[in-house]
C-alpha positions in Angstrom: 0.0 0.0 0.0 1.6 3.2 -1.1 2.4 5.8 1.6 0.3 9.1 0.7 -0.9 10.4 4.2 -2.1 13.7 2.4 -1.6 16.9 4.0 -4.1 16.8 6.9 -2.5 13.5 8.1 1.3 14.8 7.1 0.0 18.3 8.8 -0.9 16.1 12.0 2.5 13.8 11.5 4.9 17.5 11.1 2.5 18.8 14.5 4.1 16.1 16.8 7.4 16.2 15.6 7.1 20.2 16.3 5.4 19.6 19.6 8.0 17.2 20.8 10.1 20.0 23.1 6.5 20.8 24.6 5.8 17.5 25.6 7.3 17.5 28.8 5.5 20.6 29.4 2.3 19.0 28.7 2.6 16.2 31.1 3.8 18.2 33.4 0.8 20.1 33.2 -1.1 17.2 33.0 0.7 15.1 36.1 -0.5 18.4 38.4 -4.1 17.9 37.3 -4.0 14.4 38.7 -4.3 13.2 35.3 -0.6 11.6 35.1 1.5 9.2 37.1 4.3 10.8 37.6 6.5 7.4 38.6 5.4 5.9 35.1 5.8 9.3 32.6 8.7 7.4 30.8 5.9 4.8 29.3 4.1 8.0 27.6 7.7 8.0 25.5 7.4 4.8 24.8 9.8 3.6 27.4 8.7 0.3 28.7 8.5 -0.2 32.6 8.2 -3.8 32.2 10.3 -6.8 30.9 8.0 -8.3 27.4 7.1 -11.7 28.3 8.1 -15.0 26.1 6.0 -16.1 23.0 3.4 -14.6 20.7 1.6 -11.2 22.7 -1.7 -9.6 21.9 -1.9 -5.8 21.8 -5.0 -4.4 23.6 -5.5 -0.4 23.5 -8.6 1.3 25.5 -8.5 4.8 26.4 -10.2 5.4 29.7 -12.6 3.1 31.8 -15.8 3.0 30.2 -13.7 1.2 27.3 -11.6 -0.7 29.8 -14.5 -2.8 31.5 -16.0 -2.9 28.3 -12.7 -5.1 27.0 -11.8 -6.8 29.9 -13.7 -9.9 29.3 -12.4 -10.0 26.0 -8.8 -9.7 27.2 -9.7 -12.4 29.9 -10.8 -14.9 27.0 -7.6 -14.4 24.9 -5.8 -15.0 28.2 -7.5 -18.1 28.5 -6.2 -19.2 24.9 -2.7 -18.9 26.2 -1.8 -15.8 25.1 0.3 -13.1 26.5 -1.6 -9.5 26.6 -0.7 -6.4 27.0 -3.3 -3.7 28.0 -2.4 -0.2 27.5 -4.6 3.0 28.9 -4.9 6.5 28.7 -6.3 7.5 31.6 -5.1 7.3 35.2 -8.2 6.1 36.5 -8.3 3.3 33.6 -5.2 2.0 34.9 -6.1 1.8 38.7 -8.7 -0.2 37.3 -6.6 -2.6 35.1 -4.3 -3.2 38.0 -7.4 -4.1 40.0 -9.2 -6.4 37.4 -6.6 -7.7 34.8 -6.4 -11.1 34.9 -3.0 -13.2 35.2 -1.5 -13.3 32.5 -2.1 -9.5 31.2 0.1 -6.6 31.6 -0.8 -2.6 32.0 1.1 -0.1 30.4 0.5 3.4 29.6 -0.4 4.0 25.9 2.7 6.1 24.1 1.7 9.2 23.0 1.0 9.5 19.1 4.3 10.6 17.6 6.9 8.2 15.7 10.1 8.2 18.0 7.7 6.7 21.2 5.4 4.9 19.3 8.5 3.5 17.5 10.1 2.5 20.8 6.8 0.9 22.0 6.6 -1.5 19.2 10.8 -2.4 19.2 10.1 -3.1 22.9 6.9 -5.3 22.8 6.5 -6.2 19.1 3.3 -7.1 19.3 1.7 -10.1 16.8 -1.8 -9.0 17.0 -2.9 -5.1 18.0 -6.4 -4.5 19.0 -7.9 -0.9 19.4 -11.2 -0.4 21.3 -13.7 1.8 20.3 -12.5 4.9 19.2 -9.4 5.1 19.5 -8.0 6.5 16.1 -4.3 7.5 16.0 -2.8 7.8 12.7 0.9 7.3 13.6 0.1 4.0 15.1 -1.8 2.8 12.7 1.0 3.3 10.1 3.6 2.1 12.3 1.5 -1.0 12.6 0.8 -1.3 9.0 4.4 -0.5 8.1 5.7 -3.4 10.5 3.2 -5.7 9.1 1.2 -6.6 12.3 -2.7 -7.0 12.2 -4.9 -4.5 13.2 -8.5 -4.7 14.3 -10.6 -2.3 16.0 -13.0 -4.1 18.2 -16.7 -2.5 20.0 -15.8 -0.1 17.1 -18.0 3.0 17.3 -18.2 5.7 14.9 -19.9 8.9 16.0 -21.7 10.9 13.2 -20.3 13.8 14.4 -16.9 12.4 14.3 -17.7 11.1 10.9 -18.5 14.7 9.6 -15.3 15.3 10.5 -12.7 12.8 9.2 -15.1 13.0 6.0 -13.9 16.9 5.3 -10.1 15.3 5.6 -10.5 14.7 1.7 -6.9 13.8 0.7 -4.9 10.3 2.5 -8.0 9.8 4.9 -8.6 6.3 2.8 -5.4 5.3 3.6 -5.2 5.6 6.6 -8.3 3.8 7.3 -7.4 0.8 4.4 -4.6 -0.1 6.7 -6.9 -1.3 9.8 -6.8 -5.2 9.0 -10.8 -5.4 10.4 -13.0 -3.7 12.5 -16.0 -5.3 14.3 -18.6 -2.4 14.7 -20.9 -1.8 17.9 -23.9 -1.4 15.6 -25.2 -1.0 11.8 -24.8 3.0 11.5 -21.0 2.8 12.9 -20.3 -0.3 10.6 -21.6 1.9 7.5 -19.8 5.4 8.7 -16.3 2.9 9.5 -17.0 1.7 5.9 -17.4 4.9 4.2 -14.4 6.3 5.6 -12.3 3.5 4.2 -11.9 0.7 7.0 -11.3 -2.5 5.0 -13.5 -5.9 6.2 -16.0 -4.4 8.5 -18.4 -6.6 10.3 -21.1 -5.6 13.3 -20.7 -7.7 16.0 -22.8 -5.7 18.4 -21.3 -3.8 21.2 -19.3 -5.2 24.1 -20.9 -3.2 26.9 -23.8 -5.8 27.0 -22.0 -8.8 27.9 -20.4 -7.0 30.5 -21.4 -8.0 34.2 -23.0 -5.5 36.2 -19.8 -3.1 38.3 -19.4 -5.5 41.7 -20.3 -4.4 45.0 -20.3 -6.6 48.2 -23.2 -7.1 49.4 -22.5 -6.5 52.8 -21.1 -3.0 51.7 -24.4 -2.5 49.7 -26.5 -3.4 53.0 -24.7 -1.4 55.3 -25.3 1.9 52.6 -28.9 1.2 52.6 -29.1 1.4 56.2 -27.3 4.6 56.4 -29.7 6.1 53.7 -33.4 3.9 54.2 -36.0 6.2 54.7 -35.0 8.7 52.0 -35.7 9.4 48.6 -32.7 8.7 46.9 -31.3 10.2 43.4 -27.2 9.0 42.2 -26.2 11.0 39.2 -23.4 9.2 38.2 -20.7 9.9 35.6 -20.7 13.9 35.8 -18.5 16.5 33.9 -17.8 19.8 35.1 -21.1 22.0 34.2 -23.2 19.0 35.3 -22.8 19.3 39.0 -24.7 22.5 38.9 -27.1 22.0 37.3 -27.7 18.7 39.3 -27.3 20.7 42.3 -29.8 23.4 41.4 -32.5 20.7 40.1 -31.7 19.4 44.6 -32.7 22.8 45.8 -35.8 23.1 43.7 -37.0 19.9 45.1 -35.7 20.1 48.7 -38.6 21.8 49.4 -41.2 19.6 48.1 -39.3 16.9 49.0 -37.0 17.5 52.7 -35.7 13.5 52.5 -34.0 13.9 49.1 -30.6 12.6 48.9 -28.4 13.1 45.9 -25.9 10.7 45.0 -23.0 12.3 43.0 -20.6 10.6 41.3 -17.9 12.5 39.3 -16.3 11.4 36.2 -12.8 12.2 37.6 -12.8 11.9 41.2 -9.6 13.9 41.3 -12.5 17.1 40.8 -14.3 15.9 44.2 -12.5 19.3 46.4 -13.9 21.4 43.6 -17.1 20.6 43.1 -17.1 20.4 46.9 -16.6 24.0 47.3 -19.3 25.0 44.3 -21.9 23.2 45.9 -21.3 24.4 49.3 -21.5 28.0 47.4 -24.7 27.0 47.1 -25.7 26.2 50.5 -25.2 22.6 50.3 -24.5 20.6 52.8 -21.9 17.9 51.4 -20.7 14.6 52.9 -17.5 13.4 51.1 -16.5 9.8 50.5 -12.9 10.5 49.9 -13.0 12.0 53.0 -14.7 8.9 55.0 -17.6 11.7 56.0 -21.3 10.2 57.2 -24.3 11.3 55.8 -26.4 12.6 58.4 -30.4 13.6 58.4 -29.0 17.0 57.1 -27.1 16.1 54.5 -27.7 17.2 50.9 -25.2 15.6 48.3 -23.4 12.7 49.0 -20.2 12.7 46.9 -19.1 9.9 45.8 -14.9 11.1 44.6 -13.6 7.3 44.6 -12.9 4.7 41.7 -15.3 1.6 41.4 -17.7 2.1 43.6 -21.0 2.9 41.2 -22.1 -0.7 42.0 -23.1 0.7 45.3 -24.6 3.3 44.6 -26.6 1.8 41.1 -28.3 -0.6 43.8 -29.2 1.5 46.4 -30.4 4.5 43.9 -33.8 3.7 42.4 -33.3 6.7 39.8 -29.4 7.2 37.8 -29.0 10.1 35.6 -25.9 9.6 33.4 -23.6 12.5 33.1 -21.5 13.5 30.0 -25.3 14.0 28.8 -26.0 18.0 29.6 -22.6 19.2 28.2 -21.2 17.9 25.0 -19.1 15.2 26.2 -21.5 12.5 24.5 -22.9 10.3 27.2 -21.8 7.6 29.3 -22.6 3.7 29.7 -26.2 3.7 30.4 -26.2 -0.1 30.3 -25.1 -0.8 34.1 -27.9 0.9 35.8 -30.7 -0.9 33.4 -28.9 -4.3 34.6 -29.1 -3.2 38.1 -32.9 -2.0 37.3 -32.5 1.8 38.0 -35.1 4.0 35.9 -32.5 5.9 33.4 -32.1 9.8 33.1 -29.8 11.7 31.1 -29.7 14.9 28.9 -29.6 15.7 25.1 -25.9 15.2 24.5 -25.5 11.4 23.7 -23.7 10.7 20.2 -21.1 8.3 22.0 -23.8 5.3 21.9 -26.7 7.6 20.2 -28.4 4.3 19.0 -28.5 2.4 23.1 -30.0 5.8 23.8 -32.5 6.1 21.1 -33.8 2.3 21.4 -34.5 3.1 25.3 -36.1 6.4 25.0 -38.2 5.2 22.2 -40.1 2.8 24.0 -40.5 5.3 27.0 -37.5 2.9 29.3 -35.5 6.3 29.9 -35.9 10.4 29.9 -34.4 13.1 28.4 -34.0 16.4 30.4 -32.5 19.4 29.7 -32.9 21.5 32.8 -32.6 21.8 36.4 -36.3 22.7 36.4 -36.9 19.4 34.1 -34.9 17.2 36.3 -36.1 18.4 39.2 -39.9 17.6 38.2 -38.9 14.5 36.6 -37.6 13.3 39.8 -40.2 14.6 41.3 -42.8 12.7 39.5 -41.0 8.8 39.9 -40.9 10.0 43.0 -44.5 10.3 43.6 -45.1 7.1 41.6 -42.6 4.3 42.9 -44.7 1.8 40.6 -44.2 3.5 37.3 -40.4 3.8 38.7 -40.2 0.4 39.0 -42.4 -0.8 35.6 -39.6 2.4 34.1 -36.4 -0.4 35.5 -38.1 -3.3 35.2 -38.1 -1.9 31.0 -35.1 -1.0 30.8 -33.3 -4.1 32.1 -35.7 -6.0 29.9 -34.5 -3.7 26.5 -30.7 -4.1 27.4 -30.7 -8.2 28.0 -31.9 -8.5 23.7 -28.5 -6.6 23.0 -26.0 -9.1 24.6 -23.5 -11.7 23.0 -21.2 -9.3 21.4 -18.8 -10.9 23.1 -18.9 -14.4 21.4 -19.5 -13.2 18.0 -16.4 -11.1 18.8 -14.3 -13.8 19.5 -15.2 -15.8 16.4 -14.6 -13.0 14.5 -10.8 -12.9 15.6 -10.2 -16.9 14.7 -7.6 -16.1 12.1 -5.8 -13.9 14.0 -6.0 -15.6 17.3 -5.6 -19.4 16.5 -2.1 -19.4 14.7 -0.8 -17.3 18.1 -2.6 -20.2 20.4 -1.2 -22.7 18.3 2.6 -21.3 18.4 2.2 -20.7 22.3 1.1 -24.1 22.5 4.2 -25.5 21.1 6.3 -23.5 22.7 4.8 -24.2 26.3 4.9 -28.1 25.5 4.7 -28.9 29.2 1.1 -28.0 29.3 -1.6 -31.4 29.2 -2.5 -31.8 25.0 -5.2 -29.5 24.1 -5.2 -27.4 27.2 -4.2 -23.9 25.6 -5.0 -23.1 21.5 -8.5 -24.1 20.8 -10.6 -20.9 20.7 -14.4 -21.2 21.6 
């Protein structure tokens, strides 16, 4: 395939060679945001912080955590085939998470950033045989690099965004190859198959979308019960997922109905827990009174907002919460996972800004299973309402649950799909770990 990145792409490539003194800069910058790990900065140049294991290794790229427990059980099943992984990450968050959940046999390292010299020293280092991006994670150096050094490239739960589409389709000149060179992607749905297609991706299939087959987020249940008791006897609301310019609005929809109803309790969950001091202080601004989790604060009779600033605890609060808004909804960061609260039966709120899984959101407010709002004044009356009417709450779940469980078994149709790719790297671990029983590692289900 002939090398004509056209000038957007050789615009992008001259950018990060330009940008290179800034870098340090940047993470710098980023590292004080709490959005770096400062002991592990080298792996965003590439450098590896771990030794590559023996035999035949798997790629696996996700950016932050909804794509990370969205591919974990994927990774888990290549694991199981005897394979190496290694599971790289954006996000600081997404890696506290892949330490907590990878299984044995899968290693976490931060993704390089996007410009030849580190992605160049990431692949010398690990030389991957298989590479595997989730979602949306289109990087055009990578996929060169990949392309160039002749290693397979799929993107799996692929999602194309028509916004997103709009714009890779006004990069007119070198945006078809760069797409060509993705060896297959297996779409979350029919519309992001078509848009993939259009924009050049070669072999696209839909395999449905990942999220489905995904377990609800764990909580012990002794944890669980021991919440409920600290919050029985209120009318509890979790808004989970929230961007800055969510929280007040959230917080504002609180006050309107304090007053019709005194027991409200709302849950909030940031995105980034790292904001929790922040939003903290704006909603005490607003005469809020605030129990922190971070902070190991109770929740007393008075207490307002609860705010939930730590890592993988949604399970909880999904359980306990009868009603979940989903944040990334009111501003335009394009909505998060609504799938784990309709597993755990929560009636499903969330605002006009969903493009990131427009189609999960259309099929459940279509048949009346979730609720746009675009207000405090519309949340707060929404709320209000399910509130009033904990049968039509419940019948709302009971839905929405019902809508998600007809989307599942992306998961197996994923794996078949990666056969040919998988199968000769089982078989070539296989022989090369001959002390395993016959037929223990290689055969892919």
């Amino acid at each position: 395939m002939s090398e004509r990145p056209g000038p957007a792409l050789t615009a992008y490539r001259l950018a990060g060679h330009l940008a290179r003194p800034l870098v340090p800069l940047l993470l710098a910058y980023r590292t004080a945001k709490g959005k770096e790990d400062p002991a592990r900065r080298g792996e965003r140049y590439g450098q590896a912080g771990l030794v590559r294991p023996a035999g035949p290794l798997v790629w696996v790229h996700a950016a932050s955590v909804g794509e990370t427990n969205a591919v974990l059980p994927l990774v888990a099943r290549i694991v199981e085939e005897g394979l190496n992984v290694l599971f790289t990450t954006v996000t600081v968050t997404s890696a506290a998470e892949a330490a907590r959940r990878l299984p044995k046999g899968a290693l976490h390292q931060y993704a390089p950033l996007d410009i030849v010299p580190y992605i160049d020293r990431f692949l010398d280092h690990w030389k991957p045989d298989l590479a595997l991006s989730v979602e949306s994670e289109i990087w055009p150096v990578t996929m060169s690099r990949l392309a160039t050094r002749g290693i397979p490239h799929v993107f799996v739960n692929a999602r194309m965004s028509e916004r997103s589409f709009r714009r890779w389709q006004q990069i007119a000149s070198g945006r078809g190859n760069l797409f060509g060179k993705v060896t297959m992607a297996l779409a979350q749905s029919d519309g992001d198959g078509e848009r993939l297609a259009a924009l050049g991706m070669r072999n696209v299939r839909v395999t449905g979308n990942l999220k489905f087959d995904v377990p609800p987020p764990h909580a012990a249940p002794e944890t669980v019960e021991r919440f409920q008791r600290l919050v029985e006897g209120r009318s509890v609301f979790v808004a989970a997922s929230t961007h800055e310019g969510e929280e007040e609005v959230i917080a504002a929809a609180h006050r309107v109905l304090r007053h019709r109803r005194p027991d409200l309790l709302t849950i909030i969950v940031p995105r980034h827990p790292v904001r929790g001091a922040a939003i903290r202080e704006q909603l005490a601004a607003k005469s809020l009174v605030v129990a922190q989790r971070s902070l190991d604060e109770a929740i007393t009779p008075g207490t307002d907002i609860y705010l939930a600033d730590t890592l993988g605890e949604l399970g909880i609060f999904y359980r306990v919460a009868p009603i979940a808004f989903i944040g990334g909804t009111l501003v335009p960061v394009g909505g998060h996972n609504p799938i784990e609260p309709a597993q755990l039966n929560a009636a499903i709120l969330h605002g006009p800004h969903v493009h990131n899984a427009a189609e999960i959101y259309a099929a459940l407010d279509r048949s009346g299973r979730a609720e746009v709002v675009r207000s405090s004044e519309q949340l707060a009356k929404v709320l209000d309402d399910l509130f009033a009417d904990p049968n039509a709450m419940r019948r709302r779940a009971t839905k929405a649950a019902e809508a998600i469980a007809t989307f599942t078994g992306a998961l197996d149709a994923t794996m078949r799909a990666l056969v040919p790719y998988l199968e000769p790297l089982a078989i070539a671990a296989r022989l090369e770990d001959r002390g395993d029983a016959p037929g223990s590692r290689g055969k892919l289900r």
